[in-house]
C-alpha positions in Angstrom: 103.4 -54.7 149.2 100.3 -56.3 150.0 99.1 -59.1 147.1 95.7 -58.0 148.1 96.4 -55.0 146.8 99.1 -55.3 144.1 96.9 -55.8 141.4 94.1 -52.8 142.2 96.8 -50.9 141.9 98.6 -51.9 138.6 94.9 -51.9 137.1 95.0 -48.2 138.1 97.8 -47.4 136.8 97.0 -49.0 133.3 93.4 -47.2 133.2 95.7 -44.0 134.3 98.4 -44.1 131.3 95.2 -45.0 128.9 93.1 -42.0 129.8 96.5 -39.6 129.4 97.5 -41.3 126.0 93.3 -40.7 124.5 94.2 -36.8 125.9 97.1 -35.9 124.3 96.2 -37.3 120.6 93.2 -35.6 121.0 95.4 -32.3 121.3 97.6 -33.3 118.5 94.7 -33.8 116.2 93.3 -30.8 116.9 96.4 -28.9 116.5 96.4 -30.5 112.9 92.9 -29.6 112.3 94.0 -25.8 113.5 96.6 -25.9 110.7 94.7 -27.6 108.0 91.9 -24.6 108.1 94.7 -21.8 108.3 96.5 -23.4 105.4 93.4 -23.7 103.7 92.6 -20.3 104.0 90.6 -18.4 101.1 94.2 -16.2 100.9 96.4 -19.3 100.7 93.9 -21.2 98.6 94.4 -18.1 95.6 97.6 -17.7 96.6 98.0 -21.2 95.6 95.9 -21.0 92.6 97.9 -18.2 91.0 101.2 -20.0 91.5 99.4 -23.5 90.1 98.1 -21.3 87.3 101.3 -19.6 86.3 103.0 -23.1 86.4 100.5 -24.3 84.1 100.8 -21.5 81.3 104.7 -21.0 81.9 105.0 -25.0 81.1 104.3 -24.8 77.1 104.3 -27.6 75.0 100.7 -29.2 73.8 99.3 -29.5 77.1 99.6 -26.7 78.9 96.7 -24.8 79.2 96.9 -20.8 77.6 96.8 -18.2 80.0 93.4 -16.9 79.1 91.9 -20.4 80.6 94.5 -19.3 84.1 93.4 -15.6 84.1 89.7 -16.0 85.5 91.2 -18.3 88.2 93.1 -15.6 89.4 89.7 -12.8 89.5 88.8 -12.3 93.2 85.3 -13.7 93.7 84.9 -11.3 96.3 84.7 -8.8 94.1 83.5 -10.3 90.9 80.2 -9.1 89.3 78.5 -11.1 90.9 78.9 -10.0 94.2 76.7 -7.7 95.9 77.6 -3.5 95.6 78.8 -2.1 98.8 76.8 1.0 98.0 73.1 1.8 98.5 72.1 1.9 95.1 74.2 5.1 93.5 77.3 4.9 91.4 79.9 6.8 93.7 79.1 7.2 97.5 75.7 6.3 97.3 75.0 9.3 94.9 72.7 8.1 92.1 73.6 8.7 88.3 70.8 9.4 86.6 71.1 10.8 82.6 68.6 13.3 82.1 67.1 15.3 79.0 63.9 17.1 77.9 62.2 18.0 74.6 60.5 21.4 74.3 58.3 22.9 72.1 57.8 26.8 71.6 55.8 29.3 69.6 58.1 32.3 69.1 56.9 35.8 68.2 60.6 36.7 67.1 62.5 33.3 66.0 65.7 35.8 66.2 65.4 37.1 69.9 65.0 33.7 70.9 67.9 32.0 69.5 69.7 35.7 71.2 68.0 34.4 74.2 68.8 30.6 74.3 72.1 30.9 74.1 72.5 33.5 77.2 70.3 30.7 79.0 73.1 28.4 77.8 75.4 30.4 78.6 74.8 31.2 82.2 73.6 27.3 83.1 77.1 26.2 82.4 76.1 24.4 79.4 76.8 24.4 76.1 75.2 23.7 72.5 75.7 20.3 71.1 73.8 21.1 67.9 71.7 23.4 66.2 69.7 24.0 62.7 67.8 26.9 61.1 65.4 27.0 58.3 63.2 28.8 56.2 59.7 28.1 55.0 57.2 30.6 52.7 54.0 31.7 54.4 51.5 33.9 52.0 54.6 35.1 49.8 57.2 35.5 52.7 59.7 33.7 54.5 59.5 32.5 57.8 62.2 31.4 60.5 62.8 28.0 62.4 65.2 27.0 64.3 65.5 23.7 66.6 68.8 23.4 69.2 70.1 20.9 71.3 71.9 22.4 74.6 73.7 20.6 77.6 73.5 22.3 81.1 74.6 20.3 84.0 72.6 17.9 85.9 71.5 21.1 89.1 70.3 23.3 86.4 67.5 20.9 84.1 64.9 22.2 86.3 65.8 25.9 86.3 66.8 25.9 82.2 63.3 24.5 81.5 61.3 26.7 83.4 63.9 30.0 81.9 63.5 28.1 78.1 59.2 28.4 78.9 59.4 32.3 79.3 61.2 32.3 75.0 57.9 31.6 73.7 54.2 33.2 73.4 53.2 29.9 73.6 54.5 25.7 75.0 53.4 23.6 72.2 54.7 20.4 73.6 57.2 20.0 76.6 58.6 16.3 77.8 60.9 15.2 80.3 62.9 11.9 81.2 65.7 10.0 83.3 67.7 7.3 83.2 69.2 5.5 86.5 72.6 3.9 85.2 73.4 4.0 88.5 73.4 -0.1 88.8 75.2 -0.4 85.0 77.9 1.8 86.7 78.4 -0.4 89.6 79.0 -3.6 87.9 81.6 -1.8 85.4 83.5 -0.5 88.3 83.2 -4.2 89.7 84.8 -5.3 86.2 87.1 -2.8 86.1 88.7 -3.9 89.2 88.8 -7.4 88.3 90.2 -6.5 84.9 92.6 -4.4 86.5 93.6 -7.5 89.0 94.2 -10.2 85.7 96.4 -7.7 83.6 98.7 -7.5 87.1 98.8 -11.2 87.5 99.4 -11.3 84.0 102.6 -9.4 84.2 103.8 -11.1 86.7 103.4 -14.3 84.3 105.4 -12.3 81.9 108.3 -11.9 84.3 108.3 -15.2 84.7 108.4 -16.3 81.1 111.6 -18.5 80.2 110.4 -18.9 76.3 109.8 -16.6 73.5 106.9 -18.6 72.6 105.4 -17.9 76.5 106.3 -14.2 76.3 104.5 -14.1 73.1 101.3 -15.6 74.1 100.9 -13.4 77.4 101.7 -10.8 75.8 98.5 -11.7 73.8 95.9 -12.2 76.5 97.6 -8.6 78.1 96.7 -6.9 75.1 93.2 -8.7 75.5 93.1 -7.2 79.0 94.2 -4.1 78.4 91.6 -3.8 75.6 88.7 -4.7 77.9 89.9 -2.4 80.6 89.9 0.7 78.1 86.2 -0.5 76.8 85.0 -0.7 80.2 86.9 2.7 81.7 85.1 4.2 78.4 81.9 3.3 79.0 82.1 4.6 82.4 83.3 8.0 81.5 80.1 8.4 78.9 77.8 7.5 81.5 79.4 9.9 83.8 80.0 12.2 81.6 76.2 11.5 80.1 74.9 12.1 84.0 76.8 15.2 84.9 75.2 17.3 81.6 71.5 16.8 80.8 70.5 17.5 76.9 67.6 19.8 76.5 66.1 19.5 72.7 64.4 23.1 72.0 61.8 23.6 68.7 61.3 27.0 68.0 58.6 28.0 65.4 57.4 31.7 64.4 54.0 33.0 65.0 52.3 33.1 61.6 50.0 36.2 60.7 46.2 34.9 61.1 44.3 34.9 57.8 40.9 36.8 58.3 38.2 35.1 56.5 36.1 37.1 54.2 32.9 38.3 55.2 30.4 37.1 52.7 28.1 39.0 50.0 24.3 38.4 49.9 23.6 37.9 46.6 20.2 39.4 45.3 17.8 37.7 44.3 16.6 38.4 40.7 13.1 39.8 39.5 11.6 37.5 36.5 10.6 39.8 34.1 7.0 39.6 32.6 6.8 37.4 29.8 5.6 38.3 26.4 2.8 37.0 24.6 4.1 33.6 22.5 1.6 32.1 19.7 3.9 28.6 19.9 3.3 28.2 23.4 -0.7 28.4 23.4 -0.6 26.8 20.6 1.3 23.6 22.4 -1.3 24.6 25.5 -3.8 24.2 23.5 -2.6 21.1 21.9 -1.7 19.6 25.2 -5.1 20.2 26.2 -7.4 18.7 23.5 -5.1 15.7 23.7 -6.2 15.4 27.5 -9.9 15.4 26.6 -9.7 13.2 24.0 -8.0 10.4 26.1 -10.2 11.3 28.6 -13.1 10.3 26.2 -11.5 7.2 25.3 -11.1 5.9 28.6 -15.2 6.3 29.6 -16.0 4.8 26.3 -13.9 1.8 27.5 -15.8 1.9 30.8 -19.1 1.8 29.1 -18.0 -1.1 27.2 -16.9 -3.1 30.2 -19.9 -2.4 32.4 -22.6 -2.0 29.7 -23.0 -6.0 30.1 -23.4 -6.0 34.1 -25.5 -2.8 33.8 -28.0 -4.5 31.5 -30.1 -7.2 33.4 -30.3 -4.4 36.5 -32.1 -1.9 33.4 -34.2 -4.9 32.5 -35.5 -5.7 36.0 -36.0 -2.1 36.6 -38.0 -1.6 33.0 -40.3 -4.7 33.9 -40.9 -3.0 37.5 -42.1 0.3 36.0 -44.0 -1.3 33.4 -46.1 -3.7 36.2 -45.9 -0.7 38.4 -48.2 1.3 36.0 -50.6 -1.4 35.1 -51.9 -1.3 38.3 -52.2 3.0 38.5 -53.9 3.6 35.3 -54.0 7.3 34.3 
């Protein structure tokens, strides 16, 4: 060959065998990348925690951890309570649970037909009494009957056992109704439940696993914790369900009391005075009372005179020396 050319040529080839050695790394990293992120996977990552976590409470001695610190390591977060409910607001299918109950108040014409009554109302809701009391109390020398029931009819028939419980009495005193979503409260029990449910099975597994009697012991403890939580929680879901299917209904019933009718009221005469006799004391205290009037009346114009005599007598002088002057000058 050439020498012109030789060395274009062995440049080529170099720049060729660098470009295919930059391509396949690049697909070898990759590929490790691609295996990385599947063996890192959120499956293999718990998968990974469980078995790390069983090591760690399987291992005794004074520093391995106990397996209540392993167990919420091993809770799915997907699921967790925390984690949003795949149903549009209701408990079970998207089917709200809502606990209802009322309170009525009714005035009864016959306390004893209506308690008759009630309990056919009961009877043919579905429901049944959950409690019930009857008394007595005296009216105008008699005995009166009250009576005040609590009944359960399912959730379908509230409405219609009010509106049948109204029609008892002559009269609705007072009538309330309320309701209660739990609907959200029931949601995050289930949501508990399962994870509960998820940690006692992982905590079995442990137990199989156990090579101590000191190990078996202690998970034996945190199962019993479980276990404990889960029948709290499967409890409290079977009140609220249970509270949600029958709706309470408190019923009052009071007799109708006989009206009093108010006395119609008496005119009272009025009374003639009769004439009064003739009575020497009294005209003699008249005339008593009398003469002691003129005398202080006498008394007082003798003190006027006194006080006025003085001003009054320079007006009589001037007067007496007019007249006197007067008739000088008209003799007779």
């Amino acid at each position: 060959m050439d020498k012109r050319f030789r060395i274009p040529v062995l440049f080529l080839a170099l720049f060729g065998t660098l470009l295919a050695g930059c391509a396949v790394r690049g697909l070898a990293t990759q590929a490790r990348s691609d295996m990385l992120f599947s063996n890192n996977s959120p499956a293999t990552q718990s998968g990974e925690l469980s078995q790390g976590a069983g090591r760690s409470s399987l291992a005794g001695g004074k520093g391995a951890a106990p397996a209540a610190t392993a167990a919420p390591a091993l809770i799915d977060e997907s699921t967790g309570p925390g984690a949003p409910s795949t149903g549009s607001g209701g408990a079970s299918g998207g089917v709200p649970l809502i606990i209802k109950q009322g309170q009525i108040h009714l005035l009864v014409k016959d306390t004893d037909q209506a308690i008759d009554r009630l309990t056919q109302i009961t009877s043919d809701s579905g429901g049944y009494i959950v409690s019930n009391r009857v008394w007595f109390e005296p009216f105008r020398e008699e005995n009166y009957k009250y009576a005040s029931y609590t009944i359960a009819v399912p959730v379908d028939q509230f409405e219609n056992a009010l509106r049948r419980l109204r029609d008892l009495g002559i009269r609705v005193v007072d009538e309330s109704a309320s309701g209660q979503d739990v609907s959200e409260e029931y949601v995050d029990l289930q949501s508990r439940l399962n994870n509960l449910e998820a940690t006692r099975d992982r905590i079995r597994g442990f137990l199989d696993q156990a090579t101590t009697t000191d190990e078996s012991l202690r998970i034996n403890q945190e199962l019993s914790d479980i276990e404990d939580q889960i029948e709290k929680v499967k409890g409290r879901m079977n009140y609220l369900s249970s509270r949600a299917a029958f709706s309470t209904i408190a019923v009052q019933l009071d007799p109708q009391l006989p009206t009093i009718a108010s006395p119609t009221p008496t005119p009272t005469p009025t009374p003639t005075p009769a004439p009064a006799g003739w009575d020497p004391g009294k005209t003699f205290e008249h005339a008593g009372g009398l003469a002691t009037q003129v005398a202080q009346f006498l008394v007082d114009a003798a003190i006027y005179l006194v006080v006025w005599v003085p001003f009054a007598l320079p007006i009589l002088i001037v007067w007496g020396i007019y007249k006197i002057a007067t008739r000088k000058k008209n003799p007779a």
